[in-house]
N, C-alpha and C positions, 0 to 999 in steps of 0.2 A: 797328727804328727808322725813323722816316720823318721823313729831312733836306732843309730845303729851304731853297735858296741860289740867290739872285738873280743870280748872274752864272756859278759854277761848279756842277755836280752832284757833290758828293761826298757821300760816307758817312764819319761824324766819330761815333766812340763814346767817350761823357763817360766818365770814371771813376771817376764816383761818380752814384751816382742821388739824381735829387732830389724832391721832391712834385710836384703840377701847382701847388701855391700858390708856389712856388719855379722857375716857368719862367721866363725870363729871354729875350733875345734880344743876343748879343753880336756887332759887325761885322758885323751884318746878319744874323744866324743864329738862326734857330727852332731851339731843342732841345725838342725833346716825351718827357720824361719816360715809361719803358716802368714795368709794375709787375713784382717779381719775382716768379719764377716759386714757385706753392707747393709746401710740402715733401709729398713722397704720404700716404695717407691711412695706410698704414701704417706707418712708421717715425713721424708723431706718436702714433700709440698707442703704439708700443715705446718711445717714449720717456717719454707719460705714465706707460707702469704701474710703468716702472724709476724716477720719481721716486715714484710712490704705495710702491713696495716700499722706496724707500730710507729714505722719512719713517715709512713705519711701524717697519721694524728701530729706525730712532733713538727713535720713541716708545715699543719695548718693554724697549729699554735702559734710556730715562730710568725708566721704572717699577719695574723690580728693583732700580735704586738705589736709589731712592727709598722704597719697601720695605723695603729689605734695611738704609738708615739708619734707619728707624722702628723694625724690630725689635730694633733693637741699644738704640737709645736708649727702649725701653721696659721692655727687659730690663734696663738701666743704672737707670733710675730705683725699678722694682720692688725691684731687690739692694738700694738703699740706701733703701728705705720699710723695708724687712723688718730690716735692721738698725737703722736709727734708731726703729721704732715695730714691736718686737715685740708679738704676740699675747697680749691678756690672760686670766687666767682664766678671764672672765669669756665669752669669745668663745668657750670651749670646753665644748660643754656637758658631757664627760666628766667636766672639770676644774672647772665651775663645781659640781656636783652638793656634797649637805652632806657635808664629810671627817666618816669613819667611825673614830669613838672607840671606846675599850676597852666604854665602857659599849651603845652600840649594836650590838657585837658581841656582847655577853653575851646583850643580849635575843632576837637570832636563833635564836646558836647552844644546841644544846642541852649543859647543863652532865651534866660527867661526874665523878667521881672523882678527875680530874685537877684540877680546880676548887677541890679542898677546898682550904684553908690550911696546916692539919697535913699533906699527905700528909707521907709523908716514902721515901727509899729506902733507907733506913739497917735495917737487921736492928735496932738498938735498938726503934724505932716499932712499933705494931702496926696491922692495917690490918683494922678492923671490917667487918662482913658483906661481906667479899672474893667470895666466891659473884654475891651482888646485883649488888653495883657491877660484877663484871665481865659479869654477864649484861645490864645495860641498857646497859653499854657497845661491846657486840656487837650490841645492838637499833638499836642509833645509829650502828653501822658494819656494815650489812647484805654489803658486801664482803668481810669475814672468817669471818661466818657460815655456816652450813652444812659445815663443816668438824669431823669431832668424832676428826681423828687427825693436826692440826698437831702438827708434833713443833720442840721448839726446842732444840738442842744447845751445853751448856753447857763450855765448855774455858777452860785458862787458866794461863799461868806465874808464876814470879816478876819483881818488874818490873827488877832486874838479868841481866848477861850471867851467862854461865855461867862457873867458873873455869877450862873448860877449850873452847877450841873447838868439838870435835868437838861435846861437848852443845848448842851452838846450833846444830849444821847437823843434828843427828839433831830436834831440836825444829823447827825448819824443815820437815821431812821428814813428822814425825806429825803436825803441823796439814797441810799437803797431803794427807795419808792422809784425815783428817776431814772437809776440803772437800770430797773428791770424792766420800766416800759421800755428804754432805748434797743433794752436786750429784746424784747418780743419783736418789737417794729424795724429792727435794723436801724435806728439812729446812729448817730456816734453824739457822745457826751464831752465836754468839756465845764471842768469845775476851774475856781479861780478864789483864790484867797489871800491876793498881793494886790494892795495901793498901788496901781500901773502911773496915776498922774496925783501927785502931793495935791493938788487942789481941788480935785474931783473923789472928796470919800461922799460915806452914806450911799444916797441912790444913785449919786448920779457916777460911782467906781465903776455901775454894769456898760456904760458906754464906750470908756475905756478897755474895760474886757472883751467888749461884741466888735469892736475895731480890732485888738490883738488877735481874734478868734477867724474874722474874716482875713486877715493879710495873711496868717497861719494855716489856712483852709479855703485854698480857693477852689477844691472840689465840693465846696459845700455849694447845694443851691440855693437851701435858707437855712438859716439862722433865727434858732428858735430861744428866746431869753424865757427860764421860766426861775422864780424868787426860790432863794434858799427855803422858805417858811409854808412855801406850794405844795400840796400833795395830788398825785393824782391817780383819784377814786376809782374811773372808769379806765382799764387796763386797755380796752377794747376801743378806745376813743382814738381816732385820726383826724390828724389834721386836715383843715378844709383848705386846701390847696387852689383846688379851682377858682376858688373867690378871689383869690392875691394876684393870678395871671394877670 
């Protein structure tokens, strides 16, 4: 500061700084305005980058809000399109495609025996050229063919208990005998314990069974009857096939 006084020489420091448009002279006194001193050149850097880093954090805050409320409220308004305005038909082409009636299916598939009107499974009925029907019916199910020693095993009770115990746990026992030869040898098994015809019980119900078994199976190539009360001993034992050719 440089003071200058007409009658004394002091040195007089103001307390507050003022502009040079703001110099004044009070009691005779020049004050000459000093400018402050500036701040180094590095501590304004440090302190620009720590506002540039603070402004950015709060701009990458504001945008995951921001964000984060869009995806809510778009997922909010999706739930309730999807519920108030489900998918039509029409929008699916699976579903729009023409539905497939009885009669369009007839014209695909190829008709078998099974098609007929008269079948019937009844041992009353009779079942014309059985040979034919079941051979183009094997042309039409090329997975069963080639087979010319499927064996189908026919068993079967009465469709009451027994009047004593033990006879349903020993019948228990001889159908387990039967499954597991069928299981070693590849048979297939069929049991039966429904009166198929009111005047055919006792023995003569397995005829009515080995007819329902045959019209049910006509990849079978025999048909093998063995008695609910049969056991069989030798696990190892095959049928002699060649002798029925």
């Amino acid at each position: 500061y440089l003071l200058l006084h007409s009658h004394t020489a002091k040195s007089e420091f103001p307390n507050s700084f003022s502009s040079p448009a703001n110099t004044r002279t009070q009691k005779g006194k020049m004050v000459i305005p000093h400018t402050p001193p500036s701040e180094p050149p590095q501590m304004s850097k440090l302190l620009v980058f720590r506002r540039l880093k603070t402004a950015s954090a709060s701009l990458i805050s504001d945008a995951v809000l921001f964000l984060g409320g869009a995806l809510v409220a778009f997922l909010l308004l999706w739930s309730l399109w999807s519920f108030t305005n489900p998918s039509s038909p029409s929008s699916n082409p699976i579903a729009s495609n023409t539905p497939t009636t009885p009669e369009t299916r007839t014209r695909t598939d190829p008709t078998t025996f099974y098609d007929e009107p008269d079948l019937s499974y009844s041992v009353e009925t009779q079942v014309q050229n059985w040979d034919e029907k079941r051979r183009q019916w094997l042309a039409r199910n090329p997975y069963f063919a080639g087979s010319t020693e499927r064996v189908l095993m026919v068993t079967g009770s009465q469709p009451l208990p027994c009047k004593n115990h033990n006879g349903d746990y020993f019948l228990l026992r001889l159908f387990k005998n039967k499954v597991d030869y069928c299981r070693i040898h590849g048979y297939d098994i069929f049991y039966n314990n429904v009166l198929l015809h009111p005047k055919m019980f006792g023995y003569w119900a397995k005829y009515a069974a080995i007819r329902a078994a045959m019209v049910a199976h006509p990849e079978a190539e025999w048909i093998w009857w063995v008695d609910s009360d049969a056991a069989i001993t030798d696990m190892d034992f095959q049928l002699p096939l060649e002798k029925y050719k």
